[in-house]
C-alpha positions in Angstrom: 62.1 -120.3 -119.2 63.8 -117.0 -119.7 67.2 -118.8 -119.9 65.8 -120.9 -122.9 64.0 -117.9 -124.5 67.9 -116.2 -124.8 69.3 -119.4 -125.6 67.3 -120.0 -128.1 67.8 -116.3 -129.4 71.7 -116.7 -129.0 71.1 -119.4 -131.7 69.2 -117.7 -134.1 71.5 -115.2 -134.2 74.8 -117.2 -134.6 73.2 -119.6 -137.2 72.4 -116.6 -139.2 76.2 -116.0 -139.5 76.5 -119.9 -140.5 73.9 -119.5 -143.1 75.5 -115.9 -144.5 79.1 -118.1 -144.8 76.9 -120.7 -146.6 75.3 -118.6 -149.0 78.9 -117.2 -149.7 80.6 -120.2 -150.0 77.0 -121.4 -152.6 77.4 -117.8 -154.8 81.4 -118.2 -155.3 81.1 -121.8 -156.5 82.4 -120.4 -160.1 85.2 -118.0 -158.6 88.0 -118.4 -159.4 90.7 -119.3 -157.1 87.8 -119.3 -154.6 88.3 -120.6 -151.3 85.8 -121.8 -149.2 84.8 -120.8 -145.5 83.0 -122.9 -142.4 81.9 -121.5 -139.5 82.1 -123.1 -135.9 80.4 -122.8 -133.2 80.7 -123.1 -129.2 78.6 -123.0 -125.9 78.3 -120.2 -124.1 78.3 -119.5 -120.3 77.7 -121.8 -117.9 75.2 -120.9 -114.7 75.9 -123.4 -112.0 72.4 -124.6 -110.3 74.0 -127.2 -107.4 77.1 -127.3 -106.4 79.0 -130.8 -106.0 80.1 -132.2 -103.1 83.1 -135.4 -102.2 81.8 -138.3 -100.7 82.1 -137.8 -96.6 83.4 -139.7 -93.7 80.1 -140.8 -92.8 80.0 -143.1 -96.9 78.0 -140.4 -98.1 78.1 -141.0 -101.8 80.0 -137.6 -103.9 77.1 -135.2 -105.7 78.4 -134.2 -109.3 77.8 -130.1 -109.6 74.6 -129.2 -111.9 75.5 -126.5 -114.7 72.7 -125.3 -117.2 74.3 -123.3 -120.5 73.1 -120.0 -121.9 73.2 -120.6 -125.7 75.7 -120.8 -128.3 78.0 -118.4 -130.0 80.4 -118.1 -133.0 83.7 -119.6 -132.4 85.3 -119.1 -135.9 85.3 -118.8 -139.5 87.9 -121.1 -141.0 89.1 -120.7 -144.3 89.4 -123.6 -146.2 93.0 -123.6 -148.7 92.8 -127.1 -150.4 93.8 -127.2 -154.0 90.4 -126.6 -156.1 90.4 -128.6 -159.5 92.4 -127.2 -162.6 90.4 -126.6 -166.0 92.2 -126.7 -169.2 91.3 -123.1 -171.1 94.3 -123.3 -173.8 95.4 -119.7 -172.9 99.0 -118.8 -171.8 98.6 -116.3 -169.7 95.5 -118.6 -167.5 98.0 -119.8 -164.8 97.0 -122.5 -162.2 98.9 -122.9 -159.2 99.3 -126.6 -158.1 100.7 -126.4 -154.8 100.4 -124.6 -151.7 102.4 -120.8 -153.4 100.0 -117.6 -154.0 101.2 -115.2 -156.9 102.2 -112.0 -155.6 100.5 -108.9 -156.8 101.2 -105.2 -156.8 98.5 -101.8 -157.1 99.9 -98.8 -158.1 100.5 -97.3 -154.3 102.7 -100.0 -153.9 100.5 -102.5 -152.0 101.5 -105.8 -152.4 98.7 -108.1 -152.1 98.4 -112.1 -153.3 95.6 -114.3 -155.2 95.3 -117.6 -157.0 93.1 -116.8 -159.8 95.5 -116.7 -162.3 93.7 -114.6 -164.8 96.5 -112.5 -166.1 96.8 -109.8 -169.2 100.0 -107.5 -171.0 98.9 -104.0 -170.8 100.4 -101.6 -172.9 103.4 -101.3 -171.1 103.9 -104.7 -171.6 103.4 -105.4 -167.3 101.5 -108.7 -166.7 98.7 -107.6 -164.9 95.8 -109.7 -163.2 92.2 -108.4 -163.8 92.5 -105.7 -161.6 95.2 -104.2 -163.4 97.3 -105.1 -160.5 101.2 -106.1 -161.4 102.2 -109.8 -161.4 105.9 -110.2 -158.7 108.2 -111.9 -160.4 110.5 -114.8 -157.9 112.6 -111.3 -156.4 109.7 -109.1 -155.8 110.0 -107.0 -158.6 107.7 -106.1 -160.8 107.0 -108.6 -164.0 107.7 -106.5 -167.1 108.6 -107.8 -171.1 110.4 -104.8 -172.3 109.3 -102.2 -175.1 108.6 -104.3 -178.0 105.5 -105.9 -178.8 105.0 -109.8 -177.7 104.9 -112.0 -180.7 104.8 -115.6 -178.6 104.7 -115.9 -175.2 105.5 -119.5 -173.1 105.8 -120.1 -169.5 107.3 -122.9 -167.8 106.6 -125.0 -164.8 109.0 -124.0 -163.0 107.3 -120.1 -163.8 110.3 -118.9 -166.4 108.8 -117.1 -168.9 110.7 -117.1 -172.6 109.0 -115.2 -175.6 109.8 -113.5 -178.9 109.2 -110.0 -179.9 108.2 -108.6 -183.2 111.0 -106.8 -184.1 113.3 -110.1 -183.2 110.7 -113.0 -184.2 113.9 -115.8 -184.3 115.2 -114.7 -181.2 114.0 -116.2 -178.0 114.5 -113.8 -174.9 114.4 -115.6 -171.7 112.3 -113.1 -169.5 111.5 -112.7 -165.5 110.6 -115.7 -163.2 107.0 -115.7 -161.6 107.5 -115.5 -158.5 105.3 -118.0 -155.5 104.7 -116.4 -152.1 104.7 -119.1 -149.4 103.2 -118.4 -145.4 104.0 -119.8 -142.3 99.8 -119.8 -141.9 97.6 -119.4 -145.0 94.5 -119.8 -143.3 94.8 -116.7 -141.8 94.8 -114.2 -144.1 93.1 -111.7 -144.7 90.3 -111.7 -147.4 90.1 -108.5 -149.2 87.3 -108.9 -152.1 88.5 -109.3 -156.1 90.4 -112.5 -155.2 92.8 -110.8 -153.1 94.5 -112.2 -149.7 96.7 -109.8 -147.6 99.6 -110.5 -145.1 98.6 -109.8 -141.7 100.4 -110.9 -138.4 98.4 -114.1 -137.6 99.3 -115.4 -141.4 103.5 -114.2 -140.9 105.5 -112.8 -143.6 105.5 -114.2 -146.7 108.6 -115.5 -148.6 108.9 -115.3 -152.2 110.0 -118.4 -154.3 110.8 -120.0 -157.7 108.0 -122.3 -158.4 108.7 -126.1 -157.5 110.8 -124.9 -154.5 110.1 -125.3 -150.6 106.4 -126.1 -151.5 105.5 -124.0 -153.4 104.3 -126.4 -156.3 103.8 -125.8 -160.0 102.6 -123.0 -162.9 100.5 -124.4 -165.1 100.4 -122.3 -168.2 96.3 -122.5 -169.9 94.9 -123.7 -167.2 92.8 -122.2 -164.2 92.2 -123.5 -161.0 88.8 -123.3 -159.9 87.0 -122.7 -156.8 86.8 -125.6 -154.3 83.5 -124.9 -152.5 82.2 -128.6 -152.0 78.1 -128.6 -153.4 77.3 -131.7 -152.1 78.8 -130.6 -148.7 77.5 -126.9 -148.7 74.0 -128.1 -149.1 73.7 -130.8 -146.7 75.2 -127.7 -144.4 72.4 -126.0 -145.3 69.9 -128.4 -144.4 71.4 -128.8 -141.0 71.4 -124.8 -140.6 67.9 -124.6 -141.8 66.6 -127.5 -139.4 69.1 -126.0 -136.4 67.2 -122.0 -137.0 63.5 -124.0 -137.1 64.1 -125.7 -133.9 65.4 -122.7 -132.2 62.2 -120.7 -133.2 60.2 -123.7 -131.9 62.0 -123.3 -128.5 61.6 -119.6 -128.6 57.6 -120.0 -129.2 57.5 -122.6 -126.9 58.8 -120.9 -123.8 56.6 -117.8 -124.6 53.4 -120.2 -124.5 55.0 -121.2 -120.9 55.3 -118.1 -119.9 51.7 -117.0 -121.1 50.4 -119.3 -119.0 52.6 -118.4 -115.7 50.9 -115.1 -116.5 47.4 -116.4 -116.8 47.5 -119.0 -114.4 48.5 -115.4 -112.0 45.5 -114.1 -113.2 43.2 -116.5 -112.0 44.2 -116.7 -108.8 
């Protein structure tokens, strides 16, 4: 009985992380470049209650060992990196990624860090910048600039060559920088860091920049953003399991407490 009272508690516990990746996975459904999460689970110790024996010179049939479990535990958190759907916004600077690339980004202390939101801006300096003012990497690493002038149109290719004019030459179309599309040997593993930012780390391996449409990478598709691809349907049937799971487990809990309660009573009364 006190095996299945921590059992039981073992669950409770470990569901509550399955539920917390749920309720992520349901509150991101509108992010972004949002990638979704699904946590696993596995059994925990064994305790071994009979051992087994081999069937004996005398045609004694074999024994099979008895084992009972001590609850469950978190095996992982897997990240989920299928492409999420593209929706058309007409801007230029909306870029979708269709393909397995990740844009490259750089803060001003020189972190480089990568995303696949796609939301990106001019600042003043004329640097393409995402939302968090971070510096868009163009195919060499360097950072994505369109010179002095101001930007009278702006275009950008499949293949991530950007070409615009300026004010001051309105006729004259400059071919600019190439966007550059990071590629890892294991994009699963990288590490999440909050505003739609994924960092190298040494599970995920070093990443290798490349011109779009090369070694995988796939496609830049200028006015469009690619959305998050957190499965509704999927996440709330999840969530029904996890729910049923948790009430079962407080059942067992209340359960083996009633057993217990009357072990201690039926002491009592003797």
């Amino acid at each position: 009985m006190i095996r299945s009272l921590f059992s039981a508690v073992s669950a409770l516990e470990n569901l509550q992380n399955g539920m917390d990746v749920i309720g992520n996975n349901i509150a991101n459904v509108d992010t972004t470049g949002f990638k979704a999460q699904e946590a696993s689970f596995q059994d925990m110790l064994y305790q071994q209650l009979r051992a087994g024996s081999a069937t004996t010179s005398g045609g004694a049939g074999a024994v099979n060992p008895s084992y009972v479990g001590t609850g469950m535990n978190l095996a992982e958190i897997t990240n989920d990196m299928s492409q999420g759907t593209l929706q058309n916004t007409g801007r230029t600077l909306d870029l979708a990624i269709q393909g397995n690339g990740w844009f490259a980004v750089q803060n001003a202390a020189g972190n480089t860090f990568y995303e696949r939101a796609g939301v990106f801006n001019l600042d003043a300096s004329n640097n393409l910048v995402d939302a968090n003012g971070n510096v868009l990497l163009d195919n060499n690493g360097g950072a994505i600039n369109l010179g002095s002038s101001p930007i009278a149109t702006l275009n950008i290719a499949q293949n991530g060559q950007i070409t615009y004019t300026t004010t001051a030459a309105p006729n004259t179309e400059t071919n600019g920088p190439i966007i550059g599309l990071t590629m890892f040997p294991n994009q699963e593993a990288l590490t999440r860091m909050g505003n739609n930012l994924y960092a190298a780390n040494a599970e995920s391996g070093t990443g290798t920049a490349y011109q779009p449409t090369q070694s995988g990478t796939g496609t830049i598709n200028s006015g469009y953003l690619e959305s998050s691809n957190v499965n509704l349907a999927n996440e709330f049937a999840n969530l029904i399991v996890t729910e049923r799971s948790y009430e079962s487990n407080t059942k067992m809990i209340t359960t083996s407490d009633q057993m217990l309660l009357d072990l201690m009573n039926l002491k009592a009364g003797a």
